[in-house]
N, C-alpha and C positions, 0 to 999 in steps of 0.2 A: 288285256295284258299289255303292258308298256316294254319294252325291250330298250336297252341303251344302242343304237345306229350313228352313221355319220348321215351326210345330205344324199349321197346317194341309195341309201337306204341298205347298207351294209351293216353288218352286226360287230359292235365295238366291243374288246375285249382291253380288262384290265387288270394291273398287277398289283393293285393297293389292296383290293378287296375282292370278294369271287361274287360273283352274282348270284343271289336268290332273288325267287319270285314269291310271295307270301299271297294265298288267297283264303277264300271265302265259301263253304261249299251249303246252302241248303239241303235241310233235314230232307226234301223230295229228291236233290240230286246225286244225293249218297253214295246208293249202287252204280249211276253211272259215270261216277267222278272213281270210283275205285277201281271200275273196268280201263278208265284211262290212265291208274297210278299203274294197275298191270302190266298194261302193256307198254308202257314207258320203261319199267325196270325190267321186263324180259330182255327189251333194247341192250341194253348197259352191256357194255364189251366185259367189262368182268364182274364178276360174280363173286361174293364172299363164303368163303366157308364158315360155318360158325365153329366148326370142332378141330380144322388143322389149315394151318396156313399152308396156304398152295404157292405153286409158283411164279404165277400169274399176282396174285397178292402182292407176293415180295417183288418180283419186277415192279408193279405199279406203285407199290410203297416207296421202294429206290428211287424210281422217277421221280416223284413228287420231294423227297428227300435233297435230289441233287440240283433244283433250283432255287437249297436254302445252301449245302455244302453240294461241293463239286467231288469233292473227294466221298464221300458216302457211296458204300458199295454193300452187295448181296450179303457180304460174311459180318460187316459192322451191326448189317441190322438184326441177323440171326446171333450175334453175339449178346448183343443187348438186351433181346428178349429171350433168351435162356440164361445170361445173368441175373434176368429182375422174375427168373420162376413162371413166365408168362407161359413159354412153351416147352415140350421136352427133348428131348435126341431127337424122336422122328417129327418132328413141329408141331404134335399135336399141341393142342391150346390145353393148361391141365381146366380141371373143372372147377377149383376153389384157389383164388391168388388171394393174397394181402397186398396191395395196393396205397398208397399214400395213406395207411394206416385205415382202410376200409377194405371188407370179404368182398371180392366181386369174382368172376368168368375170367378166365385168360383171352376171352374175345373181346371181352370188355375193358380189359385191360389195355391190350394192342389198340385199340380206341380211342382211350383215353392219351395212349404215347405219342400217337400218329394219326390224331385227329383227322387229317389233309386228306385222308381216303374215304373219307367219306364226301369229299365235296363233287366227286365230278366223276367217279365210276363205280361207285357202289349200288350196287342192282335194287336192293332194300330201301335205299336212302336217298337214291334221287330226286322220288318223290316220295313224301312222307306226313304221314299226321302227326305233328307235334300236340295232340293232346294224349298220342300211344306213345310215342318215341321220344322219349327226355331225357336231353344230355346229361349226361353220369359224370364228366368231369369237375376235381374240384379245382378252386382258386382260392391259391395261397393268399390269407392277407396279410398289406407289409403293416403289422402291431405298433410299429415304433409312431407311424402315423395316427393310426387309430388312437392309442394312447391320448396323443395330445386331444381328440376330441371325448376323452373319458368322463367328463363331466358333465356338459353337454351331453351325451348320450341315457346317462345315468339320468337326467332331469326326465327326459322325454320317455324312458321305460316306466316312469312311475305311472299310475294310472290313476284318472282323476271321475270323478262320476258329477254329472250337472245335477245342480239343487236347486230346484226354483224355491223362490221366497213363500212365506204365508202369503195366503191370500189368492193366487193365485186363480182358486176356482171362481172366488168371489170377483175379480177383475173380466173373467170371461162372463158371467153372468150378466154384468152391468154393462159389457159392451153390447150382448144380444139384446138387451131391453133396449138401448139405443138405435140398433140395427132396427129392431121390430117397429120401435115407437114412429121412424120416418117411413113415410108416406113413399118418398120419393124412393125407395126401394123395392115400391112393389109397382109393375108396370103389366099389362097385356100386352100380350103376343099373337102378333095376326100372320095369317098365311103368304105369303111372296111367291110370285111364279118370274120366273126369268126366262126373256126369251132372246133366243137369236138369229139373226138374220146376214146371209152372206149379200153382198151387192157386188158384180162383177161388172167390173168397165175397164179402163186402162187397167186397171188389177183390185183383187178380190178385196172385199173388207167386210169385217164381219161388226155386225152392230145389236149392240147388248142393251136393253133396257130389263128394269126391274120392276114387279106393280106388285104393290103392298094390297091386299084383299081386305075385306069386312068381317071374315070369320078369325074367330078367336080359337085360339088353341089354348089347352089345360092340360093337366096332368092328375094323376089319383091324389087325393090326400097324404092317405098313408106312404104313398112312395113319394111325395114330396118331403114329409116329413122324414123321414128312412134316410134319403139323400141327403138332406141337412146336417142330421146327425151322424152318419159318415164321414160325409167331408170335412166335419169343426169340431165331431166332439161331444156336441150337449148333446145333454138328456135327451129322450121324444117328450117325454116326460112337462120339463121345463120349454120345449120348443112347441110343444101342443098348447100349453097354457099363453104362451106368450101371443101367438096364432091366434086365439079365440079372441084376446082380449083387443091387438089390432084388428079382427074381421068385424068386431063389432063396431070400435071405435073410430078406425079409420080409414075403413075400406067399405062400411056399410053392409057385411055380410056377404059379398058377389066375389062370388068362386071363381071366375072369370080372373082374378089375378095368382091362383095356385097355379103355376104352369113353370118353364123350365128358364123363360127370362127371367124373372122373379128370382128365382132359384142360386141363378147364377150370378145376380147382382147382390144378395143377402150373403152369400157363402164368399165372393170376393171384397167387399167390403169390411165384412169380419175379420178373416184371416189378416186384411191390409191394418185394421189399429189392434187386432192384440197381439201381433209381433212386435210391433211398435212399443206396444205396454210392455212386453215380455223381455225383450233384449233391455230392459231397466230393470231387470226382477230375478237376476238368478245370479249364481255361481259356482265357482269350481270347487271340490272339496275333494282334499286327496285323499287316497286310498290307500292300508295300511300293506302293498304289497307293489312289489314290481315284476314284471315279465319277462320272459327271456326273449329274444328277437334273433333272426337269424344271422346275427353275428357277435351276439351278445350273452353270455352266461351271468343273468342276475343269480344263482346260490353262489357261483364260485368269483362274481364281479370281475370276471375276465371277457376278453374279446377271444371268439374262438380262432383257430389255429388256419382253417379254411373254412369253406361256405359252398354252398352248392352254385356250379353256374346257371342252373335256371331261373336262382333267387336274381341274379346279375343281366341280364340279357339272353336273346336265344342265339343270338352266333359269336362265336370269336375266330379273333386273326393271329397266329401264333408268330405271324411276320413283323410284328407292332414292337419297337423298344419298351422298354420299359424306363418308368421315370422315378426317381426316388421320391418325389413328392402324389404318388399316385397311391390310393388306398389298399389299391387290390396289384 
């Protein structure tokens, strides 16, 4: 974990942004990464209710409030959330709000108002899995911007489907006869032992040589052929015949070159000229429909009204100006 500190190794604190720490957890250390989200959020001085805002709440709400306005007090904030139906006389949270024209929770709601509580004392959220826990707020977009990219957008929602040209199978078939017909693609593969050795004197050094051995290694037929046709495509079919006809012609029959070098130098050479052939062989062909996109209504060709923020990022700053040349 990286922490932001000075030289003395003190812990830096800032007012642009709040600090997260985003990690990584292995499917083995599952259960005991969740016994440490535990006991992390037992920690948390306060604790949220999901069903009635407590006092502790609204004090901590306040706070967080009165380093945007100074003037913001206990009664503004219980005003506002019993004007906008979040909560009742006795604060309980009701069970079903309408919200920026979406049904959600009256806890959800108070969430989405007062995002800031959740950054630095909420018991739940301190630590948390963002693949269970996704932000519910939306972001209004400013349309007048959008608009001007409404053409532009409209081009990119159409969908187009790649068409290769005639022929194509025929191009792969005559680069495998190519592949097969050179000699220089099929090689033996002999056994290598690496050894090493430390020598200590004024200080250690370790000394590596490698020795190529006499013994040949192979592979099955059929799972040679099996692998071919996985990695490119052709037939066994077409790559059995083509097989036969270089084992007799130009490899003299000795099996000694079916092995995984071979393998790998047929299967990269292919690939390398019929991409070559192919990026000369196809194209885009549109398709009689467009999609709708998370900010985009192709039946009604408007730009929606807002957007989810997890389609936008996973944190926001509600302390950030706003720009009139900004989308969202």
């Amino acid at each position: 974990m990286r922490l932001p500190v000075d030289e003395t190794g003190h812990r830096l604190k800032q007012d642009e942004f709040s600090s997260r720490l985003s990690f990584l957890i292995g499917y083995d250390e599952k259960e005991f990464a969740q016994e440490l989200v535990n006991q992390i959020n037992d920690d948390a001085p306060v604790v949220l209710d999901h069903t009635k805002l407590t006092e502790e709440m609204i004090s901590a709400i306040v706070n967080q409030q009165q380093k945007l306005d100074r003037t913001f007090d206990e009664q503004q904030l219980v005003n506002d959330l019993g004007g906008k139906g979040i909560i009742d006389f006795d604060h309980h949270f009701k069970r079903e709000v309408v919200f920026d024209g979406q049904k959600t929770t009256g806890f959800e709601a108070l969430l989405q108002c007062y995002p800031n509580i959740n950054h630095d004392m909420v018991a739940n959220d301190r630590v948390i899995d963002r693949t269970i826990h996704k932000v519910s707020t939306k972001v209004k977009l400013q349309k007048r911007n959008w608009k001007k990219l409404k053409n532009v957008w409209q081009a990119l929602s159409k969908r187009q489907m790649v068409v290769y040209g005639d022929g194509t199978n025929d191009v792969a078939e005559k680069i495998a006869r190519e592949i097969f017909n050179n000699k220089e693609n099929f090689v033996f593969q002999k056994t290598q032992s690496i050894n090493q050795k430390i020598k200590i004197g004024n200080q250690a050094e370790i000394h590596q040589t490698t020795e190529t051995g006499t013994t040949r290694l192979t592979m099955d037929y059929g799972k040679f052929l099996q692998q071919i046709n996985f990695q490119i495509g052709l037939s066994i079919n077409l790559l059995n015949n083509l097989m036969i006809v270089t084992m007799r012609h130009q490899l003299g029959n000795n099996s000694d070159y079916i092995n995984e070098a071979t393998l790998e130098k047929i299967v990269k050479n292919f690939v390398k000229k019929f991409e070559g052939k192919l990026i000369e062989n196809y194209e885009y062909q549109p398709l009689n429909f467009e999609s709708s996109t998370s900010v985009y209504n192709s039946d009604s060709e408007e730009f929606l009204d807002y957007v989810s923020a997890n389609k936008i990022g996973s944190y926001g700053d509600d302390k950030v100006d706003g720009d009139p040349k900004y989308l969202y």
